[in-house]
N, C-alpha and C positions, 0 to 999 in steps of 0.2 A: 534739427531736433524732430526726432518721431516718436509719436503716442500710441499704445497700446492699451486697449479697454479692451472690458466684456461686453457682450453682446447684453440686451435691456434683461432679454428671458433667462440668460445664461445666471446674469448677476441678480433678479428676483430670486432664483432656484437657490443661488449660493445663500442667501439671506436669509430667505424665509422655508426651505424646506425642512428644517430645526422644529419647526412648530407641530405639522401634522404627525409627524412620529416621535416626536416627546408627549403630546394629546394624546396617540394610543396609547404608547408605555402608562400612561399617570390612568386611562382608563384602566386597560388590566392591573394594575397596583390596587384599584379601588375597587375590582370586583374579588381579586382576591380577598385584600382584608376585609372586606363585608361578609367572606364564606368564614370566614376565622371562626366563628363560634358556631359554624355547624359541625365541622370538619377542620382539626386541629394541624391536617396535612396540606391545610393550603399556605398555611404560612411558607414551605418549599416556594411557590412558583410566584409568591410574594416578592420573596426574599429576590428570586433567580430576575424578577422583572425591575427590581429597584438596581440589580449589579448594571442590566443591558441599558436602561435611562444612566447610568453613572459614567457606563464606558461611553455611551453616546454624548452625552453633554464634554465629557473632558476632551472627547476626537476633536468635536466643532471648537472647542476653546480653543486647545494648543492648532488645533492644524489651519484653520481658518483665520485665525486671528494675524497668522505669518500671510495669508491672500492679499497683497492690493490690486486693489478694483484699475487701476490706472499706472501705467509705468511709462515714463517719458526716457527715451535715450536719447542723449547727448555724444558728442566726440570723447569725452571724459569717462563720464557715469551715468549711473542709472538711478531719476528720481521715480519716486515710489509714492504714490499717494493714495487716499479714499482708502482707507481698509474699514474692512468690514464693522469692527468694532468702533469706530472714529475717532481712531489712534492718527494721531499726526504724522505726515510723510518723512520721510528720510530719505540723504543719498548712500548710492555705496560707489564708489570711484573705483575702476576697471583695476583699476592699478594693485588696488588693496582685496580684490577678489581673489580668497584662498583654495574655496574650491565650489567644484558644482556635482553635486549629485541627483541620482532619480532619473528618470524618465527613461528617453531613448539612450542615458548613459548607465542602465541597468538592466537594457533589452525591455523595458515597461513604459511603452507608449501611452500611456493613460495615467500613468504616478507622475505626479506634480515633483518640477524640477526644483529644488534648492538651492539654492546661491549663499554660500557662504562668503564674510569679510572678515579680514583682519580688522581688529580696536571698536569692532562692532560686536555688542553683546547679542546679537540680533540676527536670525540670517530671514531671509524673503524666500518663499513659494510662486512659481508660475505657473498656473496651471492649465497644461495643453489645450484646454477649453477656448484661451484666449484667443478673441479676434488674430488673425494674421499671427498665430505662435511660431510658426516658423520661420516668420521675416525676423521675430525678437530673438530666436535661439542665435539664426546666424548674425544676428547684430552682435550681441554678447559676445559671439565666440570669436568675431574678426576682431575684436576690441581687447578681448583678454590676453595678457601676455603670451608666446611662442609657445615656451615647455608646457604650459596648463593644458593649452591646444592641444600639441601631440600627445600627451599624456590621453586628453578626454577623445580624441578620435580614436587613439588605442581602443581605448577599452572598447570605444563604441563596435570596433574590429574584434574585439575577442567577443565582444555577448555575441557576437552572434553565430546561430545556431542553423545555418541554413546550407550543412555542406551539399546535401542532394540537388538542390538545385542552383547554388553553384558551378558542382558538374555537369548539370544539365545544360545549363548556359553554355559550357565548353562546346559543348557536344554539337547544339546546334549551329555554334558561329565554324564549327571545322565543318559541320555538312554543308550549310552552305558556301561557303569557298570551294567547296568539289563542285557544285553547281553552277557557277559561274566559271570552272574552266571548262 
């Protein structure tokens, strides 16, 4: 069994950076509405700061709340513990993994991967940040069935966008073989 955590700073940031930019939003909300009875056009930038506090509170809820701070893999599955919120862990077993999306399986190294289960109302976030993410991605992927594999290196082969260099790779491995005869 292998563990994957956050790093201490990583997992503060996750937690607590919620606070200092919900503090500014709730300050401009409150200097706006205190102009309201001078200028009846502040209510606009009122209104526009109570949507950005709205959209930002609902991102942190739905998308963080899927973050656990701790994931243990096993030969089977993957337990999932300490989420942010102190929602109690769950497993999802390799076998019942319907799919994975995000990240390096959308050309978007920095978007948090998805792991979707069958008979789980539920799917879990990874995200890149994680100590040693790369040792977990390839754990997962040696673990989940054949066709999901081939399927997700597929694609990992079509996002990408890098014919020029590529051909340059060619280029170079034929010039040096003339160099060496």
């Amino acid at each position: 069994m292998k563990t994957f955590k956050f790093s201490i700073i990583a997992k503060f940031l996750y937690r607590y950076s919620f606070i200092p930019i919900a503090s500014i939003m709730l300050f401009y909300i409150v200097v706006s509405a205190s102009g309201i009875h001078l200028d009846v056009m502040n209510v606009l930038p009122m209104l526009i700061n109570i949507l950005f506090l709205y959209v930002i509170i609902r991102f942190y809820v739905k998308s963080y709340a899927q973050f656990p701070f701790e994931i243990e893999v096993t030969e089977e599955k993957l337990i999932c513990k300490n989420f942010k919120y102190g929602k109690d862990g769950f497993e999802i077993k390799f076998a019942d993994i319907k799919n994975i999306e995000g990240g390096v399986f959308e050309n978007k190294p920095t978007k948090a991967l998805v792991i979707y289960a069958e008979g789980k109302e539920q799917s879990i976030s990874i995200s890149p940040h994680m100590k040693n993410y790369n040792r977990l991605l390839t754990l997962i992927l040696s673990r989940i069935n054949k066709n999901m594999y081939d399927d997700l290196i597929l694609k990992v082969r079509e996002n990408q966008k890098l014919p020029a260099i590529n051909k340059m790779s060619g280029k170079i491995k034929k010039t040096s073989r003339k160099k060496k005869k």
